[in-house]
C-alpha positions in Angstrom: -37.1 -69.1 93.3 -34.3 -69.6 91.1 -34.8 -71.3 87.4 -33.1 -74.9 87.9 -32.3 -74.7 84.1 -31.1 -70.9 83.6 -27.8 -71.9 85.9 -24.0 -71.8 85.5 -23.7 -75.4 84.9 -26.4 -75.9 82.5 -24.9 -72.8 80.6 -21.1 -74.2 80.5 -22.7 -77.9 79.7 -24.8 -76.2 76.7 -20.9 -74.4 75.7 -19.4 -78.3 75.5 -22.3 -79.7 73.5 -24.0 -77.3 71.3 -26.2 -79.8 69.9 -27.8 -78.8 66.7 -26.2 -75.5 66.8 -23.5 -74.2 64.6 -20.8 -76.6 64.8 -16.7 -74.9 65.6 -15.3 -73.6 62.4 -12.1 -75.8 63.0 -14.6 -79.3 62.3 -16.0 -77.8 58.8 -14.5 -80.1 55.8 -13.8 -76.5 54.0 -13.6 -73.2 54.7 -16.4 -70.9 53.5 -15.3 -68.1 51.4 -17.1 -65.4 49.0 -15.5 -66.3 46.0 -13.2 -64.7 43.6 -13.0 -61.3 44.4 -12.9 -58.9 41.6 -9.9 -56.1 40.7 -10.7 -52.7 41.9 -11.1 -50.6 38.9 -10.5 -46.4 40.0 -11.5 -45.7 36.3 -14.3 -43.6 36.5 -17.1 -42.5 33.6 -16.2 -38.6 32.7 -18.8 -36.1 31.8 -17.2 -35.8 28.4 -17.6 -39.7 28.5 -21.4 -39.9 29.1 -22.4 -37.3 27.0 -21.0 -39.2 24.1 -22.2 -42.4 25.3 -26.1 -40.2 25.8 -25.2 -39.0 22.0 -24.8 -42.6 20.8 -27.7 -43.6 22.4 -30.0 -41.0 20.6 -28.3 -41.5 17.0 -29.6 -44.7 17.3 -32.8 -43.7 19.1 -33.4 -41.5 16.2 -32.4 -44.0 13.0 -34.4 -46.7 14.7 -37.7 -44.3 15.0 -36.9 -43.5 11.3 -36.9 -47.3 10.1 -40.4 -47.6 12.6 -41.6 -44.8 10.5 -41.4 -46.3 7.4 -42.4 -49.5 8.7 -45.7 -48.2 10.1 -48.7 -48.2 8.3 -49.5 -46.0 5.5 -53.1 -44.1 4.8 -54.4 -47.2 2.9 -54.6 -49.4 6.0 -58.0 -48.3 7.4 -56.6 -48.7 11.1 -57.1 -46.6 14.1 -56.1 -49.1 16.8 -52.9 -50.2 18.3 -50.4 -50.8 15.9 -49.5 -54.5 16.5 -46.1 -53.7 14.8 -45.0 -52.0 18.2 -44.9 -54.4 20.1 -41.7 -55.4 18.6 -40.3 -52.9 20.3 -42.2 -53.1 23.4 -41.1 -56.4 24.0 -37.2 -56.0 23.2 -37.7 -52.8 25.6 -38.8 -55.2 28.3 -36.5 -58.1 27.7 -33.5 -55.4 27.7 -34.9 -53.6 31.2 -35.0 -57.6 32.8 -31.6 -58.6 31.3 -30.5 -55.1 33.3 -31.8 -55.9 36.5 -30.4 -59.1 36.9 -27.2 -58.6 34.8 -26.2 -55.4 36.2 -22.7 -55.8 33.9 -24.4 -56.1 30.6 -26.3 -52.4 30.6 -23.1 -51.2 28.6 -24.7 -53.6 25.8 -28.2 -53.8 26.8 -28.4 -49.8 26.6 -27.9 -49.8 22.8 -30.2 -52.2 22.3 -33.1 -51.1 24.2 -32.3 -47.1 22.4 -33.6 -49.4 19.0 -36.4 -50.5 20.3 -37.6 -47.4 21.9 -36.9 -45.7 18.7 -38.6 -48.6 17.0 -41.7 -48.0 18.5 -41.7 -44.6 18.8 -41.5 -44.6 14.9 -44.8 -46.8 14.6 -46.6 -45.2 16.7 -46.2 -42.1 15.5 -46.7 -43.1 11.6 -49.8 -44.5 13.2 -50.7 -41.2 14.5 -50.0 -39.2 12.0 -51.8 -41.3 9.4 -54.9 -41.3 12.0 -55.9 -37.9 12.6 -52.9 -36.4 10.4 -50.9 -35.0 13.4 -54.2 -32.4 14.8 -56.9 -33.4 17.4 -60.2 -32.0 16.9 -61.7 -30.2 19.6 -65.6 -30.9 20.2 -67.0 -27.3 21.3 -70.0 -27.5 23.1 -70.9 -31.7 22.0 -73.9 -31.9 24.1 -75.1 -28.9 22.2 -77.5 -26.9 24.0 -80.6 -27.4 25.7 -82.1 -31.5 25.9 -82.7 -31.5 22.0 -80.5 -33.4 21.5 -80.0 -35.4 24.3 -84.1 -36.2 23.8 -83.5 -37.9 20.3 -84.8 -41.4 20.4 -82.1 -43.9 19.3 -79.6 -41.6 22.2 -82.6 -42.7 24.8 -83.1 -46.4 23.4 -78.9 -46.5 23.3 -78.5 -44.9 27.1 -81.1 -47.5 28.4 -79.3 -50.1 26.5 -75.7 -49.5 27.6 -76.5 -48.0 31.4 -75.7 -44.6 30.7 -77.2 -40.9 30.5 -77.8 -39.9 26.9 -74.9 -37.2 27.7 -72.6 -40.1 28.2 -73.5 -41.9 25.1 -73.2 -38.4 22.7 -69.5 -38.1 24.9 -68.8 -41.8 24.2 -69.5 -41.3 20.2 -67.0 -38.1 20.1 -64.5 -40.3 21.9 -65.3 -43.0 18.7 -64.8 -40.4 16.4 -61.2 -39.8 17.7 -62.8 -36.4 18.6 -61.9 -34.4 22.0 -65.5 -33.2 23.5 -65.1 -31.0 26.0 -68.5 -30.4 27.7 -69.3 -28.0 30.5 -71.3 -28.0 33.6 -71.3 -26.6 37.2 -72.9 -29.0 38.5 -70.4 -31.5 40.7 -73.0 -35.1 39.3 -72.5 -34.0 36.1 -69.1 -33.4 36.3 -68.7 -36.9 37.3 -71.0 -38.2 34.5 -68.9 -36.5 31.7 -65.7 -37.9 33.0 -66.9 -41.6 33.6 -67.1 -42.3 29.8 -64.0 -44.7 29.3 -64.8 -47.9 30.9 -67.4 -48.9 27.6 -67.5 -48.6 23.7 -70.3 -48.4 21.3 -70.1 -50.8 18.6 -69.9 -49.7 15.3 -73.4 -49.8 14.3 -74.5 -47.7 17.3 -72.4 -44.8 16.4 -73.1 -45.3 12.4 -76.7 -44.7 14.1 -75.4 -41.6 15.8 -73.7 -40.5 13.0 -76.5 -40.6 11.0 -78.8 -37.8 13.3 -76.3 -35.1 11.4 -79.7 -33.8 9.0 -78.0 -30.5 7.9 -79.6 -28.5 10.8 -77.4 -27.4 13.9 -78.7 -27.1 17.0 -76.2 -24.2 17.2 -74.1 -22.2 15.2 -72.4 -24.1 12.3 -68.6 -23.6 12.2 -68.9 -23.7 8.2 -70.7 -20.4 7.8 -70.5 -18.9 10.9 -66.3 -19.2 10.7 -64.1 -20.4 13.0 
């Protein structure tokens, strides 16, 4: 049975009288254009061209990192956190990457700025660094010592139960809190596991002042100051 709407004459009726379709271009009020259209520019950026422009961009990489070094703090500040004097340059960074996305055009300024503040914070950070652990990360050999000596002292039991951990994860955690890198050894896969999954809490300063204080003179293996290193 044929459709009685899906016909000839419904099809040329719906042509005549489009009803809330598009009306015919020739009844709009004004054409619709794209705009001013832009010259065509055939200048193009040479290899001789952006290796100046990358050369610019480091100079003042470079002089900007100096000024955050001088900036940063010195050994008298006490701090081994984030230095808050960064995130100057962390936030001109991020206002120069936005400004980029949607104002394509402006990257030829935006570039040189965003160098300074990369160089800004680069600077800080690394007067932080250096001022922290004077440029040289201390390796942990062996931190959980061997056999459960240590592992058995009271305040690491009474400070696992308290935080939810193994006493291995709590003598890890108080390397970490020393700015220390343990790195402890085991075959088996749980404990492997255990030693990694020690950087979702902190110890508060008392508890590894606690810690701290088990040090009594007597190593529970060789000690590095006689025995070399």
């Amino acid at each position: 049975m044929a459709n009685p709407l899906m016909n000839d004459r419904s099809w040329n009726q719906a042509a005549k009288d489009p009803g809330w379709g598009a009306p015919d271009p020739v009844t709009r009020a004004a054409p619709i254009d794209d705009g001013p259209i832009s010259p065509w520019n055939l200048n193009r950026m040479t290899v001789a061209g952006t290796m100046t422009a990358a050369g610019v961009l480091m100079v003042l990489l470079i002089a900007a990192g100096s000024v955050g070094w001088a900036m940063g703090p010195d050994n008298q500040a006490n701090s081994t956190g984030f230095p808050g004097l960064a995130l100057i340059g962390v936030l001109v960074g991020f206002a120069c990457v936005i400004g980029s996305y949607f104002r394509p055009h402006l990257a030829k300024f935006l570039a040189p700025i965003y160098a300074i503040g990369e160089g800004f914070f680069l600077g800080v950070v690394s007067k932080s660094y250096e001022n922290y652990q004077h440029g040289i990360v201390v390796q942990a050999w062996s931190p959980l010592a061997r056999g459960p000596e240590l592992r058995s002292e009271p305040v690491v039991t009474e400070l696992a139960q308290r935080y939810g951990r193994t006493p291995a994860q709590i003598v890890l955690r108080w390397h970490i809190e020393l700015g220390l890198a343990p790195v402890p050894k085991s075959e088996d896969p749980q404990r492997l596991r255990e030693n990694i999954d020690v950087f979702d809490f902190v110890l508060s300063p008392d508890d590894v002042a606690r810690l701290s204080a088990l040090d009594r003179g007597n190593e529970l293996l060789l000690d590095p100051e006689t025995f070399g290193h």
